[in-house]
N, C-alpha and C positions, 0 to 999 in steps of 0.2 A: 522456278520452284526453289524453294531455301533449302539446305543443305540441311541434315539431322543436326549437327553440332549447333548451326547457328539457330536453329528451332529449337533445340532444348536450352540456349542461351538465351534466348526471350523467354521463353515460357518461365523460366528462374526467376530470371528478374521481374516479370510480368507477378511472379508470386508474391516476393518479396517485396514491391514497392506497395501489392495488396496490403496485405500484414500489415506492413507500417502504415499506412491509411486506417485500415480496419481497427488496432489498435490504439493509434490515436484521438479515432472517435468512439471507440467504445472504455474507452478510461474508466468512465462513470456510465452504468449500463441503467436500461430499465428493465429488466431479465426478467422481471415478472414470476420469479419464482416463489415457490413458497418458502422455501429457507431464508431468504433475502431480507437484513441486508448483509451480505457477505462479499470477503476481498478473494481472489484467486489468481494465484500466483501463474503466469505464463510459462511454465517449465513444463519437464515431461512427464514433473508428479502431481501436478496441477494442486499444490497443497490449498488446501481453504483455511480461513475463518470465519468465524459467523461475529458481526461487526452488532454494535449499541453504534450511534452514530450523534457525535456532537458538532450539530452544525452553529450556533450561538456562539456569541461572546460570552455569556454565563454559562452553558455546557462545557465550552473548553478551558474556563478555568477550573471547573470540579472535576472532569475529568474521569479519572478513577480514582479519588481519591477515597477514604475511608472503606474500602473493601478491602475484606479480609481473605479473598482469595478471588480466579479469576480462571473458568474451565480452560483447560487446556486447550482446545479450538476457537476459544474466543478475543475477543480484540476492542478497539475501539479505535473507529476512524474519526477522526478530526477533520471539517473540511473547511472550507474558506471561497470567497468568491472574487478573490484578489490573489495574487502573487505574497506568500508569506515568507519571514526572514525571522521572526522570532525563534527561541529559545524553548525546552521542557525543562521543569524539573520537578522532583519527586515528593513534594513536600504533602505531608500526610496521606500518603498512597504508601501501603505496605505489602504490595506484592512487587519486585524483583520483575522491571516488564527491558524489554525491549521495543526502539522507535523504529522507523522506516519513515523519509520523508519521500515523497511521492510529489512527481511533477505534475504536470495536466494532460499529457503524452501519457499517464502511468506510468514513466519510469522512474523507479527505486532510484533516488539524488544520495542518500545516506542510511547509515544503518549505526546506532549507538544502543551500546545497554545502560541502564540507569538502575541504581540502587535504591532500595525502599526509604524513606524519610528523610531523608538530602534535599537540602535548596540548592545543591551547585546545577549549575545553568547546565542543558548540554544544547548546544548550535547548532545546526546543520549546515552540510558545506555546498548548498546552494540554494537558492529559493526554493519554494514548494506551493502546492495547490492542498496537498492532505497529509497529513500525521495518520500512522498508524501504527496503536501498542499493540502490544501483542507479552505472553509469559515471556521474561527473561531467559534467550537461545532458540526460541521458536526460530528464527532466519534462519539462523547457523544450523537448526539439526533440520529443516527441511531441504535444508539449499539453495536456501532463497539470497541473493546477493545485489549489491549496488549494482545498476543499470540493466536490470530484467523488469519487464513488466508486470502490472497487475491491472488485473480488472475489477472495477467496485462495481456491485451491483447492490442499488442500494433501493431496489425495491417499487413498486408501482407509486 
């Protein structure tokens, strides 16, 4: 019979190596929901946002651009069906947004803010699978940070 220490030491790790399986197959969900498609952050405030999704080569150049404003729960994920290394930047987009680039695991690679009407490039500091804007500080005032998960659910 196993001792309680060494039983509640598997059952930990038995959870945890779950998670991390579970997580990295549900990166990109089909959640079926009807709010969907939306990103939600893995933390204990599970913050959302309700995503426009540009998967194209001409979606993610327009982007968000020429909007004048951008609800405060809302977002836009960028996604890709490769490994991406490219740049954002703000040219003719006049809302104040913040990126998150996003692995294929979901975990948050980087987190940059970008200024409205700027061409300066902003890079991310590792590859990524998804870009996702979000208003300028959404991260920072949710708690959302480099190397926490998300999960997209980006709809049936």
């Amino acid at each position: 019979m196993l001792s309680r220490p060494l039983l509640l030491g598997l059952l930990t790790f038995a959870l945890v190596a779950g998670t991390a399986t579970t997580r990295a197959e549900d990166a990109t969900a089909q959640c079926g929901d009807s709010f969907a498609p939306y990103a939600e952050v893995q933390i204990d405030t599970q913050p959302r946002l309700n995503l426009e999704v540009a998967r194209t080569p001409d979606e993610h150049q327009v982007g968000l651009m020429y909007r004048q404003s951008l609800p405060d729960d809302g977002g836009m994920l960028f996604v890709y069906d490769h490994p991406a290394t490219e740049g954002y930047w703000m040219h003719n987009t006049y809302v104040p947004l913040s990126i998150a680039w996003i692995d294929q695991n979901g975990a948050i690679v980087d987190i940059q803010d970008m200024q409205p009407l700027t061409d300066d490039v902003h890079s991310p500091a590792a590859a990524y699978w998804y870009a996702l804007e979000a208003n300028q500080g959404w991260f920072m005032n949710n708690g959302v940070g480099i190397g926490q998960y998300v999960t997209l659910c980006l709809g049936a």
